[in-house]
TIMI-231343 format. One record per atom (N, C-alpha, C): residue number from 1; atom name; y, z, x. Coordinates in steps of 0.02 Angstrom, whole numbers, m for minus. Layout:
REM TIMI-231343
NUM,CA,Y,Z,X;
...
***
This chain:
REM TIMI-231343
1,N,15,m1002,144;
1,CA,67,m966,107;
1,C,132,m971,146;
2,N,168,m995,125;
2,CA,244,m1004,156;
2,C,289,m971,156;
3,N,307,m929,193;
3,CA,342,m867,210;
3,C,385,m853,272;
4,N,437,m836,243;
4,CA,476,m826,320;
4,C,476,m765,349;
5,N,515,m755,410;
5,CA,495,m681,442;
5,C,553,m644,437;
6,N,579,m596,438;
6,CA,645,m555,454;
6,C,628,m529,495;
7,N,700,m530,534;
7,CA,696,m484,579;
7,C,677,m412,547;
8,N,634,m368,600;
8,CA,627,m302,588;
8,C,649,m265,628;
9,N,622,m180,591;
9,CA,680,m128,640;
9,C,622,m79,658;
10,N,622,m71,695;
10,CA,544,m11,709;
10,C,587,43,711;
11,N,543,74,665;
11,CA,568,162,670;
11,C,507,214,681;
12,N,544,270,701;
12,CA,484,334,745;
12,C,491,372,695;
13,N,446,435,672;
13,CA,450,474,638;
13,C,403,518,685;
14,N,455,601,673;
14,CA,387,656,691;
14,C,381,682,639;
15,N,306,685,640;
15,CA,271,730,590;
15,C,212,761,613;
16,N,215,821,592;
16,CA,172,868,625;
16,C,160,875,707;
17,N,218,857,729;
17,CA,208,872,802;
17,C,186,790,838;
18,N,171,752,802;
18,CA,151,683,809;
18,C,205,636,782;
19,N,233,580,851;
19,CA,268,520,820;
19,C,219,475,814;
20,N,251,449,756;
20,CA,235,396,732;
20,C,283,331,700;
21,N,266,263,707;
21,CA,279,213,712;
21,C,278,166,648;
22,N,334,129,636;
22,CA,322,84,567;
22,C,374,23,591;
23,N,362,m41,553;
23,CA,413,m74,543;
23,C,435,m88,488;
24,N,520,m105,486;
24,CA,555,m94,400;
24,C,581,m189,412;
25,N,583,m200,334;
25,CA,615,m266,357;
25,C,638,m269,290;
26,N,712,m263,278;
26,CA,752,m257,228;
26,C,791,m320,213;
27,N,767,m360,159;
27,CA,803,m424,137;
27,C,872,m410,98;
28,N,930,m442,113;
28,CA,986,m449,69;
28,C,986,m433,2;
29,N,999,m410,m16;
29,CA,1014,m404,m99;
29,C,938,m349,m109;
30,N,916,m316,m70;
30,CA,847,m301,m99;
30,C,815,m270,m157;
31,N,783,m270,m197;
31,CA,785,m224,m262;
31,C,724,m177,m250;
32,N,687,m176,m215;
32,CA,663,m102,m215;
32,C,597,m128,m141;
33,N,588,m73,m137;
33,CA,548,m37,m62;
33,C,467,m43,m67;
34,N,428,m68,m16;
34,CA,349,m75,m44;
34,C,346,m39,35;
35,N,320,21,58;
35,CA,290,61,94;
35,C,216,47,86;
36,N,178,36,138;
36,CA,99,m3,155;
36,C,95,63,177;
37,N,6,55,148;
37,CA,m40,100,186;
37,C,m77,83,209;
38,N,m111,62,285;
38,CA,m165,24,288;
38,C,m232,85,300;
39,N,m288,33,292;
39,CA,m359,63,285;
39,C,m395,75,359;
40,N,m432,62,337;
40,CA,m492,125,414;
40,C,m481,53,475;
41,N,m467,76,521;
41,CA,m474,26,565;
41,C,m436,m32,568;
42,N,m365,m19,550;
42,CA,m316,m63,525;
42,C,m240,m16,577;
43,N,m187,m35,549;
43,CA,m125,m7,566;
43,C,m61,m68,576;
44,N,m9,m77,560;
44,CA,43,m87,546;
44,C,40,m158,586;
45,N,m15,m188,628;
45,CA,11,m231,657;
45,C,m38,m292,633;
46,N,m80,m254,560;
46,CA,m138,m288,525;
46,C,m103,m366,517;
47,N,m123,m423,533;
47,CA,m112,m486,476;
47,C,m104,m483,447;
48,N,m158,m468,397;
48,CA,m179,m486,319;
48,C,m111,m452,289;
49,N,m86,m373,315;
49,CA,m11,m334,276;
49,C,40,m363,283;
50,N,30,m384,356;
50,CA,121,m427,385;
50,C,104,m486,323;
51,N,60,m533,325;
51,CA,70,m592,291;
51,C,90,m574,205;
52,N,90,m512,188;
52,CA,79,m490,129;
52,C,144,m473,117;
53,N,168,m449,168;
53,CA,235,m414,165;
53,C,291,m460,174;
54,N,283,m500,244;
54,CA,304,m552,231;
54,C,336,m594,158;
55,N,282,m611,121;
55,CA,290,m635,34;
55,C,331,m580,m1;
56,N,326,m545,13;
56,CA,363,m468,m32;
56,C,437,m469,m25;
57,N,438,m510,57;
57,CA,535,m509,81;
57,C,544,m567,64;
58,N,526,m602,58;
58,CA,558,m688,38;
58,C,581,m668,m59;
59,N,542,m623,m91;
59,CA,564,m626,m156;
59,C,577,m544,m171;
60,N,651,m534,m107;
60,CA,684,m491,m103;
60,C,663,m392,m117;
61,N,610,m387,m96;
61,CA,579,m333,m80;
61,C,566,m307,m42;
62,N,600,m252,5;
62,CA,597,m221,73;
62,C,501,m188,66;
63,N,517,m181,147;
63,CA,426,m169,175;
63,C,437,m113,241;
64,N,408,m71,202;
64,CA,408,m7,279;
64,C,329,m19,304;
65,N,303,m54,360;
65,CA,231,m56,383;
65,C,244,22,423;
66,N,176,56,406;
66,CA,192,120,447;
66,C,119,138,456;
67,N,116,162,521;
67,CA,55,197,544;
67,C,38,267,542;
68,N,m11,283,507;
68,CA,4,350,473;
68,C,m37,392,515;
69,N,m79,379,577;
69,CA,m114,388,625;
69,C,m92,365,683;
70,N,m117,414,723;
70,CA,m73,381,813;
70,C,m155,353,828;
71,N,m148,333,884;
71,CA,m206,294,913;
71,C,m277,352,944;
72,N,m239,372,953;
72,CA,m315,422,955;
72,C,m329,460,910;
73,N,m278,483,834;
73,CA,m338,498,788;
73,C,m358,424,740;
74,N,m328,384,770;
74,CA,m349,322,726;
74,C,m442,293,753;
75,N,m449,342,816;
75,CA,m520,303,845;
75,C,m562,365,832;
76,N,m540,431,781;
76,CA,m572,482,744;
76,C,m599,466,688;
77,N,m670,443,661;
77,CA,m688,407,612;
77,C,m680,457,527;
78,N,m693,535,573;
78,CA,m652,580,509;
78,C,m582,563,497;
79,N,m532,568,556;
79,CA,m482,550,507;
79,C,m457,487,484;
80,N,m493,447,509;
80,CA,m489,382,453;
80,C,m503,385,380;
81,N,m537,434,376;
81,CA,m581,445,307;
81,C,m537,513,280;
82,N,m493,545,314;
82,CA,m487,584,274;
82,C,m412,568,227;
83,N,m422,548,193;
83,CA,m378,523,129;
83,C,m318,560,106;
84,N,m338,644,107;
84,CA,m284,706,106;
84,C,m235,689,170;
85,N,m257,696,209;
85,CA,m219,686,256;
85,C,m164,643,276;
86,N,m193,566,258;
86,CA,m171,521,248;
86,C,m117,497,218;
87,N,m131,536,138;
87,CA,m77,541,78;
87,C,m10,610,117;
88,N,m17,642,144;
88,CA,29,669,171;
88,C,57,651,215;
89,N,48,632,249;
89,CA,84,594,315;
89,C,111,525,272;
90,N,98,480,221;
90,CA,133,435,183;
90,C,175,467,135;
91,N,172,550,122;
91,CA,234,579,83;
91,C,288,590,119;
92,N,268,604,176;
92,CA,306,627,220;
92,C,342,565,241;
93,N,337,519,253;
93,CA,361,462,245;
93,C,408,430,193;
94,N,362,435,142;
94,CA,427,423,94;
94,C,483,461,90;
95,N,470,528,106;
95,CA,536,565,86;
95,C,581,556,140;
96,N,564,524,203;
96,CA,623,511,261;
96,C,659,434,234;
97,N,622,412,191;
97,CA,669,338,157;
97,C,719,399,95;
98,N,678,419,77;
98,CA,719,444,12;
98,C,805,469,60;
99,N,793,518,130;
99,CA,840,529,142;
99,C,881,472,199;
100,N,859,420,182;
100,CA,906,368,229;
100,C,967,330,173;
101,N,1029,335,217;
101,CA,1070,305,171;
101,C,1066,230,138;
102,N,1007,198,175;
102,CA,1006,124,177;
102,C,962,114,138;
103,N,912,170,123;
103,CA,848,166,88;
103,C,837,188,29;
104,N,885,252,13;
104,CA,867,317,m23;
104,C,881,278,m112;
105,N,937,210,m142;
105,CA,939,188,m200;
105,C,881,144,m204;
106,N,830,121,m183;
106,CA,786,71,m188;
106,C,728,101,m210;
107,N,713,84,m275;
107,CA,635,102,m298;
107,C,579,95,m246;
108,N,533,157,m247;
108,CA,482,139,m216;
108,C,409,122,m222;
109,N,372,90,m189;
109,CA,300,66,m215;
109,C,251,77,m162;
110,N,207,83,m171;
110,CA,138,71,m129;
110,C,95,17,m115;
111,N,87,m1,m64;
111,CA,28,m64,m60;
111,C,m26,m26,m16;
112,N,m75,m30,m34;
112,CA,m135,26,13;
112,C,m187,m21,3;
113,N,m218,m29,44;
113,CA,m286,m60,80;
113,C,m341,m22,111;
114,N,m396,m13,93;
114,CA,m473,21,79;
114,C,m440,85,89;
115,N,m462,121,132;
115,CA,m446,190,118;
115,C,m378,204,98;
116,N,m337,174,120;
116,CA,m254,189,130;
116,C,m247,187,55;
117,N,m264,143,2;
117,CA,m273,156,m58;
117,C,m268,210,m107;
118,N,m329,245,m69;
118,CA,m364,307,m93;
118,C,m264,366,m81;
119,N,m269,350,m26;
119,CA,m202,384,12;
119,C,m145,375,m39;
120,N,m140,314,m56;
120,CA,m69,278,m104;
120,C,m69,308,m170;
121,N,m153,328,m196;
121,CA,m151,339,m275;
121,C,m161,427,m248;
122,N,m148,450,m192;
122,CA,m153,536,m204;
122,C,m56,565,m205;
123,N,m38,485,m147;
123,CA,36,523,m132;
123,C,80,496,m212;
124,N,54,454,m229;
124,CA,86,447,m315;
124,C,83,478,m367;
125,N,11,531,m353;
125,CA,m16,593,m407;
125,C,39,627,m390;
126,N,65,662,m310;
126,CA,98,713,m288;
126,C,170,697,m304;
127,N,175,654,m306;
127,CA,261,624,m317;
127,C,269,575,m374;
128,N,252,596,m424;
128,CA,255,553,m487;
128,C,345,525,m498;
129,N,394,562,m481;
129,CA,455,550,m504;
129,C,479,500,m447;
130,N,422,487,m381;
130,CA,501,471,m336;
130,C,420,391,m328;
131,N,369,377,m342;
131,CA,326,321,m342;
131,C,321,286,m403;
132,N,329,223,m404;
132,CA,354,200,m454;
132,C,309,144,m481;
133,N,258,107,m439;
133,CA,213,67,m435;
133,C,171,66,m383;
134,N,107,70,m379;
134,CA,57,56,m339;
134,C,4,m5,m348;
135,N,5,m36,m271;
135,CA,m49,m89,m279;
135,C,m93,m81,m228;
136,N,m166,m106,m248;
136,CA,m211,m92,m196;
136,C,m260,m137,m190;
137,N,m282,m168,m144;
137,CA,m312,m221,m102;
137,C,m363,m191,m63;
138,N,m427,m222,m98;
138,CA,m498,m199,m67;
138,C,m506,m125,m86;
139,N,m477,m75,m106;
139,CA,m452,m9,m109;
139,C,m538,21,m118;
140,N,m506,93,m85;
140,CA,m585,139,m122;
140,C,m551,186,m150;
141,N,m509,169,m219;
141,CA,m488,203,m277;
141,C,m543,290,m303;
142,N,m598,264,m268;
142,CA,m658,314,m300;
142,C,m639,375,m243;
143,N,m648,376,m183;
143,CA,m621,415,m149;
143,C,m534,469,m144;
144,N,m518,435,m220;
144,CA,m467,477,m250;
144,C,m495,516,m333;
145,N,m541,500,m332;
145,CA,m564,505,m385;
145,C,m554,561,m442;
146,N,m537,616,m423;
146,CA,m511,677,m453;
146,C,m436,681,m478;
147,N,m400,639,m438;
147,CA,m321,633,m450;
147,C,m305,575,m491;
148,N,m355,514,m500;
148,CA,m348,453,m530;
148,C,m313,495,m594;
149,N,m323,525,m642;
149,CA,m310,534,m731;
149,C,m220,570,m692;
150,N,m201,585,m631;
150,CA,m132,634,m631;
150,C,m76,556,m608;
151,N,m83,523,m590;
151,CA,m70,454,m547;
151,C,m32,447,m635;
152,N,43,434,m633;
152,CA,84,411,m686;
152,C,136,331,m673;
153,N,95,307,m614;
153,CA,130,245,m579;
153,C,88,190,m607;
154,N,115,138,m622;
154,CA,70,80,m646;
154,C,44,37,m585;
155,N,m21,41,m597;
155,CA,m64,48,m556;
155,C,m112,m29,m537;
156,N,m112,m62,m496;
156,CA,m118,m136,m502;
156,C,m188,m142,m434;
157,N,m251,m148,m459;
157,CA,m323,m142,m399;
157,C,m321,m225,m410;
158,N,m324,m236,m365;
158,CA,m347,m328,m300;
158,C,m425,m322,m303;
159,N,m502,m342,m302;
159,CA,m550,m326,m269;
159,C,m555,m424,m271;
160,N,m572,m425,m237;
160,CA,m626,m477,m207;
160,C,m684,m514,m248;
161,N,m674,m548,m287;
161,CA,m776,m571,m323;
161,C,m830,m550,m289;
162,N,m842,m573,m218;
162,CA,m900,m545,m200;
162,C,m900,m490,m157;
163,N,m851,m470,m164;
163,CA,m848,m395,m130;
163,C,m885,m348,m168;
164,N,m948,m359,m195;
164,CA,m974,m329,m262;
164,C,m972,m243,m255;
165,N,m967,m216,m197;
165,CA,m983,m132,m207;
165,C,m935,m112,m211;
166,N,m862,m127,m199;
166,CA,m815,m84,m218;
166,C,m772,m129,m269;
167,N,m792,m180,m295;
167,CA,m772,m202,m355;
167,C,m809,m166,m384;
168,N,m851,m123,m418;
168,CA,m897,m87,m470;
168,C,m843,m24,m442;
169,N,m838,16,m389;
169,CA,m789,58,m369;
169,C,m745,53,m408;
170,N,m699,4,m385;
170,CA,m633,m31,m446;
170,C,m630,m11,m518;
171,N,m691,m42,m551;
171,CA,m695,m48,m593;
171,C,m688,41,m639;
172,N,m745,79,m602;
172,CA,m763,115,m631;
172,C,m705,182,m625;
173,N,m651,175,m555;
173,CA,m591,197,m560;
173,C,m544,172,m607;
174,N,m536,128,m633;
174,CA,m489,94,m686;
174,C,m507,141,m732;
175,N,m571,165,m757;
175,CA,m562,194,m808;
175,C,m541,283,m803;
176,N,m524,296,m779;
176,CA,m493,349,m752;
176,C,m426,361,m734;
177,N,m405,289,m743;
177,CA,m311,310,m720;
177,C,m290,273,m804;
178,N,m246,338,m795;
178,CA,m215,333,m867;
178,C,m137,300,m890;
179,N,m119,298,m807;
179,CA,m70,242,m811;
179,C,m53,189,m851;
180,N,m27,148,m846;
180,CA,m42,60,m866;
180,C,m57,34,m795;
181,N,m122,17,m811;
181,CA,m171,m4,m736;
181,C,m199,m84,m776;
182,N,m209,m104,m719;
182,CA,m262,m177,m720;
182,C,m302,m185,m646;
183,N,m354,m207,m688;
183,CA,m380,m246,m618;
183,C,m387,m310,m608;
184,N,m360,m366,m537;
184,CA,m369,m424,m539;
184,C,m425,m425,m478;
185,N,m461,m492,m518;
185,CA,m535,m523,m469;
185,C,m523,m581,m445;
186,N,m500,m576,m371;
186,CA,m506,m655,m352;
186,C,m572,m677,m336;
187,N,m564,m732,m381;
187,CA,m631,m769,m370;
187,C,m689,m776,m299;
188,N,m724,m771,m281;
188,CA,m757,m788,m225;
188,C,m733,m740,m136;
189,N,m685,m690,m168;
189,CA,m666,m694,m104;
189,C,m695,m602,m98;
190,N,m694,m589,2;
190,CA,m731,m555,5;
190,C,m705,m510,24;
191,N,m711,m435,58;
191,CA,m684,m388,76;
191,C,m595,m376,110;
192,N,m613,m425,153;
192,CA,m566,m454,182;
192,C,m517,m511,171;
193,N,m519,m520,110;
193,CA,m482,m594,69;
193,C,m485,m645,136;
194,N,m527,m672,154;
194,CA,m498,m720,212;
194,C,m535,m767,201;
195,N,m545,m799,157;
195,CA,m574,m860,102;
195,C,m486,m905,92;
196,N,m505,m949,88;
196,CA,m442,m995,81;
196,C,m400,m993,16;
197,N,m347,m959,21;
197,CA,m305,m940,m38;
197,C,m314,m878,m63;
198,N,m358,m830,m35;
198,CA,m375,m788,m66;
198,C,m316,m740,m49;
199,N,m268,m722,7;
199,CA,m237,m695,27;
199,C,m179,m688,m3;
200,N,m156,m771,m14;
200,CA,m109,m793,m58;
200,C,m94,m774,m127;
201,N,m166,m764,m163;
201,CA,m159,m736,m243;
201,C,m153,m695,m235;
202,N,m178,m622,m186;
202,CA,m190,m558,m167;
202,C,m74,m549,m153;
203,N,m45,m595,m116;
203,CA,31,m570,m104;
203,C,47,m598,m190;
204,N,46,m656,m206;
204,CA,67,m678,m283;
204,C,62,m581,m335;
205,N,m9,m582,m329;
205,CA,m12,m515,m393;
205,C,22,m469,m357;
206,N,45,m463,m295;
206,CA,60,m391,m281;
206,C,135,m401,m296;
207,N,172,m478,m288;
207,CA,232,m479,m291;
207,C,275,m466,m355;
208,N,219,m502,m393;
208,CA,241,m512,m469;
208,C,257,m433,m514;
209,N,180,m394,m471;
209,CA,186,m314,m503;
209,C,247,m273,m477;
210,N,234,m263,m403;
210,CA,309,m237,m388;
210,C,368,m265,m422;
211,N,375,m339,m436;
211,CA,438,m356,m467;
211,C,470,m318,m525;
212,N,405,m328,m565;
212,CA,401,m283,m632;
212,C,405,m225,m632;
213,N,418,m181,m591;
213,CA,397,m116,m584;
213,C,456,m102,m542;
214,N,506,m108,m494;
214,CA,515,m95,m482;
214,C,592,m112,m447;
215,N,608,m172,m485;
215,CA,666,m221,m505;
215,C,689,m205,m574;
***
């Protein structure tokens, strides 16, 4: 996948008594903001997001990578899992873009990965006016499962072909968000898209949806 890099800007945030860490990388002309959530055992310095995000700035879409966990509750296997939590500390987030002068006109979106997902479709239930599109990669959509029908963001699930247990997850969350949702299946590829090209269709759908959504 052919992608260039921008320079980025690391920014600190306190929340709840805890800083925390992201990087922003804002392309020229940008038309709107994709804020990442990453999943259990992941954090801002994931590949698979940079390479994702990466694609997102070449076709003029800013990227806040942010760690929504410091390092020692990130090696807490509850709060990896705990999803509430998660989605708050990514509201809390968004609303420090909402109040940046550089940030605050740019639509915003979600990209969330396995749990962080779950996180993306609770902080979009809570903030329907200021989330504007969500996409999710590998996601455990089911672990939001009560908020899926409040979620008013058009709603775009990635799973994997043979990722078979949380593609049925996927699936069976799709029917529960009342959005305009889809789900795409890349062929053959597995939890981790790291099958050849699989990564590539995984930034293609995410780019194309944010475009639509949020351009």
């Amino acid at each position: 996948m052919a992608s260039s890099s921008l320079p980025q800007a690391g920014v600190a945030l306190e929340i709840e008594g805890r800083r925390l860490h992201g990087d922003l990388s804002v392309p020229e002309g940008a038309s709107g903001l994709v804020v990442f959530a990453h999943g259990s055992g992941s954090s801002r310095q994931s590949p698979r997001n940079r390479q994702v995000a990466a694609y997102l700035n070449d076709r003029r879409l800013a990227t806040l990578l942010f760690d929504l966990l410091t390092e020692d509750e990130a090696a807490d296997r509850r709060r990896v899992f705990d999803v509430q939590l998660l989605a708050e500390r990514l509201e809390a987030v968004t609303a420090w873009t909402r109040d940046d002068s550089a940030l605050n006109e740019l639509p915003v979106g979600y990209f969330g990965a396995s749990t962080g997902a779950a996180a993306a479709l609770i902080a979009a239930a809570d903030e329907p006016d200021v989330v504007r599109a969500v996409v999710s990669r590998g996601g455990r959509p089911d672990l939001a499962t009560d908020r899926l029908p409040e979620v008013r963001a058009p709603t775009l699930l990635i799973v994997g072909g043979a990722d078979v247990e949380v593609l049925r997850l996927n699936q069976r969350a799709l029917e529960s968000i009342t959005a305009p949702a889809a789900l795409e299946v890349v062929p053959g590829a597995t939890h981790l898209f790291e099958e050849p090209g699989a990564l590539e269709r995984v930034a293609e759908l995410s780019a194309a949806w944010f475009t639509r959504y949020l351009t």
